[in-house]
MIVEX-384855 format. One line per field, with one value per residue (C-alpha): residue in one letter; residue number from 1; y, x, z. Coordinates in steps of 0.1 Angstrom, whole numbers, plus 5000, padded with zeros to 4 digits. Each point is the difference from the previous one (the first is absolute). Example, Ala and Ser with C-alpha at 12.3 -4.5 7.8 and 13.67 -1.06 7.14 Angstrom:
// MIVEX-384855
code: [a,s]
pos: [1,2]
Y: [4955,5034]
X: [5123,5014]
Z: [5078,4993]
***
This chain:
// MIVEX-384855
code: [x,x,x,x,x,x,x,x,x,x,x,x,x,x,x,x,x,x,x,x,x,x,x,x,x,x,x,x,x,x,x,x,x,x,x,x,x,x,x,x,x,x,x,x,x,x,x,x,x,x,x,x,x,x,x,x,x,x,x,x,x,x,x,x,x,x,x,x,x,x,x,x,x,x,x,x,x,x,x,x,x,x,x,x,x,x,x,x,x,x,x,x,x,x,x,x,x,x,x,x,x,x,x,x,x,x,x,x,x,x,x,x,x,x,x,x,x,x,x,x,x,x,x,x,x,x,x,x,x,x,x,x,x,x,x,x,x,x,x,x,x,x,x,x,x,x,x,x,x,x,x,x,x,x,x,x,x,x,x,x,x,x,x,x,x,x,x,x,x,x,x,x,x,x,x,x,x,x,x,x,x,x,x,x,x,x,x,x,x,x,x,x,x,x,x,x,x,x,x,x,x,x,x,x,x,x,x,x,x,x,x,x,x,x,x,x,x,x,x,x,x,x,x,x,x,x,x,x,x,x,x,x,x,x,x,x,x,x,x,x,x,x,x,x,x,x,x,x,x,x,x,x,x,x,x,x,x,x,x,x,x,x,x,x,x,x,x,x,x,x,x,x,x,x,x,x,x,x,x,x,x,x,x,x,x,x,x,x,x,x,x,x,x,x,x,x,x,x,x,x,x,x,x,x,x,x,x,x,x,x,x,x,x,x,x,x,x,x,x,x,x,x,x,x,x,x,x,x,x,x,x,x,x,x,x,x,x,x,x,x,x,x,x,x,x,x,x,x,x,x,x,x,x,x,x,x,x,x,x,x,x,x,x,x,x,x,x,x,x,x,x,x,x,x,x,x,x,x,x,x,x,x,x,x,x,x,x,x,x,x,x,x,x,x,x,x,x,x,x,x,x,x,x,x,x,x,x,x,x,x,x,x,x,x,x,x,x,x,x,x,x,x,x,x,x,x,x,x,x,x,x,x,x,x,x,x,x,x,x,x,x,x,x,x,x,x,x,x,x,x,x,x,x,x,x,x,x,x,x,x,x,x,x,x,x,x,x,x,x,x,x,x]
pos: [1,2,3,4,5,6,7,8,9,10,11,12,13,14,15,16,17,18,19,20,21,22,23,24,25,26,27,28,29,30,31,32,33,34,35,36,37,38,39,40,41,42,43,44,45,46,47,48,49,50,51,52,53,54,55,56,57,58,59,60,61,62,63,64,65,66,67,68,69,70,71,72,73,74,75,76,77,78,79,80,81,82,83,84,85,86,87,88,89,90,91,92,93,94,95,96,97,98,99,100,101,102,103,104,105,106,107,108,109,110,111,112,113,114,115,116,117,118,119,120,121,122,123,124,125,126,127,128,129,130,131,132,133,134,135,136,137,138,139,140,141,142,143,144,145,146,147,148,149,150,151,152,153,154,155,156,157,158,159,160,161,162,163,164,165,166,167,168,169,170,171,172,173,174,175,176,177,178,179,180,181,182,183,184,185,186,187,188,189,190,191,192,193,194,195,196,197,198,199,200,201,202,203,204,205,206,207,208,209,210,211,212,213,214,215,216,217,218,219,220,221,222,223,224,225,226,227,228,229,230,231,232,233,234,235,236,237,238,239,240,241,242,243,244,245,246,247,248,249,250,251,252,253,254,255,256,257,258,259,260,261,262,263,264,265,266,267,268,269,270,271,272,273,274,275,276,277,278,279,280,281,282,283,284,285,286,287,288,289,290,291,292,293,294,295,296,297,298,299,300,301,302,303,304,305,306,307,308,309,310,311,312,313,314,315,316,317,318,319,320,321,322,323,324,325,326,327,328,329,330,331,332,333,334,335,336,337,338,339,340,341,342,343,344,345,346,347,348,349,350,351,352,353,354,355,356,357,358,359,360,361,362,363,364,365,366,367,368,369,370,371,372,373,374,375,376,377,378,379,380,381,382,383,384,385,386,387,388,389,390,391,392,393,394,395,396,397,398,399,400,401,402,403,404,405,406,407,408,409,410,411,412,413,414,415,416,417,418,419,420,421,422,423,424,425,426,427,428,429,430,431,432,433,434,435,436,437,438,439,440,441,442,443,444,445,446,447,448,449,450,451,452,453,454,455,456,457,458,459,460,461,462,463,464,465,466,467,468,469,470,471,472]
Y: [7190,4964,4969,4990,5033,5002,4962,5015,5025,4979,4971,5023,5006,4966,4992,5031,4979,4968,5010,5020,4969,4986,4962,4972,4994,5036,5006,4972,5022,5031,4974,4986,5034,5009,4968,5000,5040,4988,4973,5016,5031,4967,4988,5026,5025,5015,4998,5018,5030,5027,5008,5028,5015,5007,5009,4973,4997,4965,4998,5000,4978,5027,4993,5017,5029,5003,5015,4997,4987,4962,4979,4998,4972,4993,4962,4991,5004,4998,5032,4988,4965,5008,4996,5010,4991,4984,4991,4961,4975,4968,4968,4965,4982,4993,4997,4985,4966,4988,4978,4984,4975,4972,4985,5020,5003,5023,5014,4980,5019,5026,4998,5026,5039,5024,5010,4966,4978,4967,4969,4979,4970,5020,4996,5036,4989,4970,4990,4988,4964,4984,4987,4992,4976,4985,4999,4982,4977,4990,4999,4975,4979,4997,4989,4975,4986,5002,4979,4976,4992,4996,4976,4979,4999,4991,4972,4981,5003,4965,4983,5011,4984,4971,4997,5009,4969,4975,5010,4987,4971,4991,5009,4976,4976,5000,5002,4971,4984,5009,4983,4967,5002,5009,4973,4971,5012,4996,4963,4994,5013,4979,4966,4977,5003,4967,5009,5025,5005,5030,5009,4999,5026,5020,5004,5009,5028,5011,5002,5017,5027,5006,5001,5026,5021,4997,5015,5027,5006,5000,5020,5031,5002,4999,5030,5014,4998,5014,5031,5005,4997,5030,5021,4999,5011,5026,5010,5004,5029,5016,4995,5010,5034,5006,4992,5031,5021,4999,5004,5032,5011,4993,5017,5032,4996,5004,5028,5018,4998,5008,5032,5014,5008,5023,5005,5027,4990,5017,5025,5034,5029,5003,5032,4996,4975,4995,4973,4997,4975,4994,5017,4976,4995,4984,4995,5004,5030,5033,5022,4990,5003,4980,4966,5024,4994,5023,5013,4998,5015,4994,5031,4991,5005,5037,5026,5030,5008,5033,5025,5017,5028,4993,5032,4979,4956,5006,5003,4969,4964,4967,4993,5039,5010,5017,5014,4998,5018,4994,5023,4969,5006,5032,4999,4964,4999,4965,4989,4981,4997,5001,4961,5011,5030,4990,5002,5022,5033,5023,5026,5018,5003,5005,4973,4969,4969,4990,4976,4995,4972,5008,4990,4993,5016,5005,4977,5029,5008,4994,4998,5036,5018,5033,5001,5026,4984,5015,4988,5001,5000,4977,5013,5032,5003,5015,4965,5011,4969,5001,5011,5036,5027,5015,5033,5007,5013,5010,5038,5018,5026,5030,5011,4966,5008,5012,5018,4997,5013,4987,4964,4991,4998,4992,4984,4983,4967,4986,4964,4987,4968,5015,5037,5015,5023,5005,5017,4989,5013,5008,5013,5016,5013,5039,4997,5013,4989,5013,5006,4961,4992,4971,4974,4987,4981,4995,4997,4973,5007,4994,5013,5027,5032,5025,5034,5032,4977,5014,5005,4984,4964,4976,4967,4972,5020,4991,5023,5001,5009,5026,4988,5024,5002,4971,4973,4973]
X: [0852,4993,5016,5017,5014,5012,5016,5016,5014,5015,5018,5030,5009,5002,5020,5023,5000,5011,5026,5017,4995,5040,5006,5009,5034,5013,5016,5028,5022,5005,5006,5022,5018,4998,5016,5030,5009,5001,5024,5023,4997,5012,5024,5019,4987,5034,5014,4966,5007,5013,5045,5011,5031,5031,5035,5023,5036,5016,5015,5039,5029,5026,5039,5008,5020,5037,4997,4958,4984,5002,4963,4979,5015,4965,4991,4998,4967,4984,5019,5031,5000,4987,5020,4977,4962,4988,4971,4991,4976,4989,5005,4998,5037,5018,4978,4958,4991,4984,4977,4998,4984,5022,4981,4981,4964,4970,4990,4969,4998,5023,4992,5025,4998,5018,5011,4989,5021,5005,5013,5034,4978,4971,4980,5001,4987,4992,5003,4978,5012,4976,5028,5024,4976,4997,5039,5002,4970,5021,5030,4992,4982,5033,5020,4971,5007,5035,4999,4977,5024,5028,4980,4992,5035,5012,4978,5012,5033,4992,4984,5032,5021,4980,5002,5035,5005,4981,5018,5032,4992,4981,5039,5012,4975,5012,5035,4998,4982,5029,5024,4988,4988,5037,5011,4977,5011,5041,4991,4977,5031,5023,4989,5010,4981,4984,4989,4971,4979,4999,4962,5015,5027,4983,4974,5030,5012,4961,5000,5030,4995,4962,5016,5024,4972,4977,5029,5009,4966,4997,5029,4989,4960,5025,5018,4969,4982,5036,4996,4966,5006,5027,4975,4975,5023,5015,4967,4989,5027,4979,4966,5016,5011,4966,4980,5025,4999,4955,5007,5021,4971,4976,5014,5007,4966,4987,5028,4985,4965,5014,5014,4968,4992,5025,5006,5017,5039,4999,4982,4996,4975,4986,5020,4991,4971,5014,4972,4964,4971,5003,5035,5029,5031,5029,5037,5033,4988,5020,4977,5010,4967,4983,4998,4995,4974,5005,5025,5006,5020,5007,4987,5024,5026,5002,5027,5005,5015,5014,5013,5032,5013,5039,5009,4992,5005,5038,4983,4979,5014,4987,4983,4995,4966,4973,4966,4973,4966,4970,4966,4981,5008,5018,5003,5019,5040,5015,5034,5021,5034,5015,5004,5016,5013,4994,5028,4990,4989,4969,5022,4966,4986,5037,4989,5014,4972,5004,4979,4996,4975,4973,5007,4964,4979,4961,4975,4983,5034,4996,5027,5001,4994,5015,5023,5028,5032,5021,5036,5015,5035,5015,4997,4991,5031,5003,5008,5038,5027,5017,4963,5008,4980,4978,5011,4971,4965,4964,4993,4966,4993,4993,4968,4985,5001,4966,4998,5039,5006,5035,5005,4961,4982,4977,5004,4974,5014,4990,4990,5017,4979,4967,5004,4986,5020,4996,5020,5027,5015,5034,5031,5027,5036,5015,5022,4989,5015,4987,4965,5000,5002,5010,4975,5003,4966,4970,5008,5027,5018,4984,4964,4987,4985,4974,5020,4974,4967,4969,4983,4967,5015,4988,5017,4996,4991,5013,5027,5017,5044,5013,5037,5029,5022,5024,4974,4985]
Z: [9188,4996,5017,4971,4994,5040,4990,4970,5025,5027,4975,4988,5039,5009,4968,5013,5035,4985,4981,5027,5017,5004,4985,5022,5008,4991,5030,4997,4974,5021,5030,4983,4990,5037,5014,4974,5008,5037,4993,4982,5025,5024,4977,4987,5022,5008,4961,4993,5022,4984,5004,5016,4983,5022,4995,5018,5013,5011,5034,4995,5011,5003,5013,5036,4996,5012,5035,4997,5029,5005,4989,5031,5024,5014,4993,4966,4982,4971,4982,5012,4991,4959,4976,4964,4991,4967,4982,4995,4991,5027,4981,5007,5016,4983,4968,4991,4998,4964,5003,4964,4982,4987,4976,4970,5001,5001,5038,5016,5033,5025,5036,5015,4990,5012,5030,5011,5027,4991,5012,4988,4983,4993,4968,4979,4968,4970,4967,4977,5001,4979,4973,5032,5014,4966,4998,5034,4989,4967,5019,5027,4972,4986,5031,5005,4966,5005,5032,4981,4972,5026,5021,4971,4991,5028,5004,4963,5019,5019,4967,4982,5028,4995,4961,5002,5030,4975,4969,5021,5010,4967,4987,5022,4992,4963,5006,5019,4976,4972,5023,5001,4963,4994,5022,4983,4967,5011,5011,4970,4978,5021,4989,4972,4969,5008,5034,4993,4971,4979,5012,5039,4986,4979,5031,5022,4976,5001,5040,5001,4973,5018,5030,4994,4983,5028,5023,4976,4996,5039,5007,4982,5018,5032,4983,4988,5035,5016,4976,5007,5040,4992,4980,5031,5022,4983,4994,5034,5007,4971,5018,5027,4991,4980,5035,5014,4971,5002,5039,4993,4974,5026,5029,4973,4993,5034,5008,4972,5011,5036,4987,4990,5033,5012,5040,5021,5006,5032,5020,4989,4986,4967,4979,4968,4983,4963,4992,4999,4986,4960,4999,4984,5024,4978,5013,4980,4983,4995,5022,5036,5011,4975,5024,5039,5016,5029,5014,5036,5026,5039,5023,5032,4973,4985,4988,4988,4968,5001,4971,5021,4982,4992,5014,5036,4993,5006,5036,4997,5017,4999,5032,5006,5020,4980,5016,4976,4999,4981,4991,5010,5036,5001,5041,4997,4992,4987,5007,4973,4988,4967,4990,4962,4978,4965,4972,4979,5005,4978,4980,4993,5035,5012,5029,5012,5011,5038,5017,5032,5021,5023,5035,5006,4974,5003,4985,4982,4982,4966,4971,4978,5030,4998,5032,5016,5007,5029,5000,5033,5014,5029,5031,4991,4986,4959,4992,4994,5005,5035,5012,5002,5015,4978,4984,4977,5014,4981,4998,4986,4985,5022,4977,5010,5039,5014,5035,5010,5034,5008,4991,4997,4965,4979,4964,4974,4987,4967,4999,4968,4997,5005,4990,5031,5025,5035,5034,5017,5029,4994,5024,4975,5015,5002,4968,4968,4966,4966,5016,5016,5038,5014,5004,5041,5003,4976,4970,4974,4972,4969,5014,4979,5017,4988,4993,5015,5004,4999,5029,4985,4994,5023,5018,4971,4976,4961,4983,4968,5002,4982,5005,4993,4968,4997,5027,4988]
***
């Protein structure tokens, strides 16, 4: 076989090499692919694993029976001192900042997003203000000429003073002058026919009729000069006001050219960003957001707005303690007390909106946080008037009760805000009522137990209620 044939030969396997040969850069994709599965496994890792479905019952607030032994006289706890549980949202107190634009005009730049902190005075975005720097130029141009006409005018005050001062005494001047024309014409007149010729009289008559002329004559320039004095000086009020009216134009100029830079009115986080580069902000339109910027609120100040079922708000007092718990930090409990009740109640959800402020909330508390509102009573009292003793106290369901040997339990407790259940050491009393016993450490009315758990759920882990006929 010859070289070329052997050459022949070997071509098609190095073809075959290079095209199993993998392009540049081919790797990126599946990294990619990779990297985003690991983030959401971070993310939403717990949403992601799979729900567990278990059959529930709520721990019960149940009146003491007649006779019944007395609620445990040991100091007040937790079970003693609870009153009901509800659902509710964080939010900020008592309501969001907006942060809006007060002038119209298209967005330049925004330098807070959210979840940022900012600073009261702090610059969170611009306008284009190319036509309000043209409307300041124009308007101090017109306060300058404004000014200028006023300055002139007030200086032909002094020359009208002066015309008006000459006109008099040129008047005065001319009436004297009548005078003593009149005068030589009464002693011309006077005399015998013999004793002045009729050229002396006739010039007399002349002199005197001139005279009187000239004074006439000079009496209304003095008028005229008089008027013309008045017309200045009224006029000045008008220059006046015209200097103030371009200084108000002015100083709305610049306000308007100031307002396309809008600032923080006080210190707070970022909640919501409604603007950004190119997008058109415009005030007194219908849609409330239309001229928001951001919206803003204060993280020291924090409550809780929570959906109480009517069945419990008669039990609900302004100023009334309330322990919240978030998923967020599911080992941390939040005082607060009930600042309002509002007046009107949602006939659909059959709930009545409380809220109640955050003594000292968390700066990683965030507004439409899902949250668990515990509403306590005084003193571990049922929050009756007079302070009476209790007379109500939580019992479980005996199904839920793992291991009992006397008094000692066990019971899996659902988590309502993040779906999980765990155990809870429980001591439950002697009585029995309708399958319950008396709850006497542990657990609250209002918690939610698993009914027969399966022995292969684990602490944390996610489940899925399967309430009885009739719950919510």
């Amino acid at each position: 076989m010859t070289s070329e044939s052997l050459e022949s030969l070997r071509r098609p396997d190095n073809r075959s090499a290079r095209s199993r040969r993998l392009p540049a850069g081919a790797w990126i994709i599946p990294s990619m692919v990779l990297a985003f599965i690991a983030l959401a496994a971070l993310l939403f890792g717990d949403s992601l694993r799979p729900a567990t479905e278990v059959d529930t019952a709520p721990v019960l607030l149940l009146p003491a029976e007649a006779g019944g032994s007395p609620a445990p006289s040991a100091a007040p706890d937790v079970a003693a001192t609870l009153l009901f549980q509800a659902s509710g949202w964080i939010e900020p107190d008592p309501h969001p900042v907006r942060v809006a634009a007060k002038t119209a005009g298209y967005v330049d730049e925004v330098f807070a997003l959210e979840g940022a902190t900012v600073r009261a005075g702090q610059l969170l975005a611009t306008l284009d203000d190319s036509d309000a720097r043209l409307g300041a130029a124009r308007a101090i141009a017109g306060l300058q000429q404004a000014e200028a006409d006023y300055a002139a005018h007030l200086a032909s005050l002094p020359a009208a003073g002066a015309a008006v001062r000459r006109a008099e005494a040129e008047r005065t001047a001319a009436i004297a002058r009548r005078t003593e024309a009149d005068d030589r014409w009464r002693r011309m007149d006077g005399l015998a026919p013999g004793d002045a010729s009729t050229d002396e009289r006739n010039l007399a008559r002349r002199e005197r009729d001139t005279a009187a002329a000239a004074a006439e004559a000079a009496e209304a320039a003095a008028a005229e000069a008089r008027g013309q004095l008045e017309a200045l000086r009224a006029a000045s009020a008008a220059r006046a006001a015209a200097v103030e009216a371009a200084r108000a134009m002015r100083d709305e100029a610049n306000l308007t050219l100031s307002r396309t830079r809008i600032h923080a009115p006080s210190d707070g986080v970022v909640l919501r960003r409604f603007a950004s580069p190119g997008v058109k902000r415009m005030a007194e339109m219908d849609d409330p957001e239309s001229a928001t910027i951001v919206q803003l609120f204060d993280p020291a100040r924090l409550q809780a707005r929570v959906d109480v079922p009517l069945a419990e708000a008669g039990r609900v007092v302004t100023g009334q303690m309330v322990r919240i718990t978030v998923a967020l930090l599911p080992d941390r409990a939040f005082t607060a007390r009930v600042t309002r009740i509002t007046g009107e109640a949602d006939f659909q959800r059959n709930t009545l909106q409380v809220k109640a402020a955050l003594d000292a909330p968390d700066p990683r508390l965030r507004p439409e946080m899902l949250c668990r509102a515990e509403f306590l009573g005084p003193g571990g009292t049922d929050s009756r008037p007079g302070g009476a003793a209790p007379t109500h106290r939580p019992w479980v369901r005996e199904s839920a009760l793992l291991g009992l040997e006397g008094e000692r339990a066990v019971a899996w407790v659902v988590d309502p805000v993040r779906h999980t259940a765990s155990p809870r050491d429980v001591r439950v009393g002697g009585e029995r009522r309708d399958g319950h016993r008396p709850v006497l450490e542990g657990l609250r009315e209002g918690e939610r137990t698993l009914i027969d758990p399966r022995p292969d759920l684990r602490p944390g882990g996610r489940v899925r209620e399967r309430r009885g006929d009739g719950e919510p």
